[in-house]
C-alpha positions, 0 to 999 in steps of 0.5 A: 371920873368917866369910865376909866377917864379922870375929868377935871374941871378947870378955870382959866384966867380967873374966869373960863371954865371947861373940862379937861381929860386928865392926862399923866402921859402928855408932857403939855396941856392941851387946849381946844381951839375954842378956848384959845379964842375965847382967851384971845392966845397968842400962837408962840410957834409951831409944835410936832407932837405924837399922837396915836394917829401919828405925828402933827403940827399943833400951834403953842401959846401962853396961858395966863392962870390956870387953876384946878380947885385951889391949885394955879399955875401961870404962864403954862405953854400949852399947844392947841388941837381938837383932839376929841370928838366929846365937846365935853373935854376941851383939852388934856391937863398934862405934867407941865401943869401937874409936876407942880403939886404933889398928886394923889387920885382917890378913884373911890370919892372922885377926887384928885388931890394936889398938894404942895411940893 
């Protein structure tokens, strides 16, 4: 945890780690743009999504696996913006991925739990 942010590291494709922000009010994983070239993605369209500084056009593409601890999921759309001025959050881990477990967050041991559905 950071502050009153739950940061989550993640790996991608088996290999690509980085941090995302845990976010239950975003419908789609987001990834910076340096993950998606690292993971060569392909843009699948065009999305606009609200944001807090309004509305804006962000790329989609197709993740392959996506694995929080020993929870994955494959084939995620998620969109692709540099939403945030940390380089130590590359992204925002939304309810397309999470709405796949059974999760529970103790704050006391920084531990956020997903379980089986």
């Amino acid at each position: 945890m950071n502050g009153a942010s739950v940061i989550v590291p993640v790996t991608f494709n088996g290999a690509l780690r980085a941090n995302l922000a845990l976010d239950t009010g975003a419908t789609i994983t987001v990834v910076s743009r340096r993950i998606a070239t690292n993971l060569a993605l392909n843009t699948l369209g065009v999305s606009k999504v609200g944001t807090v500084a309004g509305v804006i056009a962000v790329p989609l593409a197709r993740l392959g696996p996506l694995k929080v601890g020993d929870a994955q999921v494959h084939d995620l759309v998620v969109s692709v913006h540099d939403f945030s001025t940390d380089p130590r959050i590359e992204g925002l881990l939304g309810l397309d991925f999470l709405k796949h477990f059974h999760v529970s967050l103790d704050a006391r041991r920084s531990l956020l739990i997903l379980g089986p559905r």
